[in-house]
C-alpha angles and dihedrals in degrees: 000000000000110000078233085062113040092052088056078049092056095040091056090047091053093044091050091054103041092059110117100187099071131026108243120195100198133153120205094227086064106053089048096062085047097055090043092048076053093064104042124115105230 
């Protein structure tokens, strides 16, 4: 994974954690293999 990538990936991660409004229960392993599913060229 791209430095570039793997800090939006960090960004993302701390966004989606920091949102009071909903509970989110999120590892960061796991939205890493989704970002990167997002990515791939079928």
């Amino acid at each position: 994974m791209t430095p570039k990538l793997e800090h939006l990936v960090d960004l993302i991660f701390k966004k989606l954690k920091t949102n009071n409004n909903k509970k989110i229960f999120l590892e960061k392993e796991n939205l890493n293999k989704f970002i990167l599913s997002l990515f791939k060229e079928n």
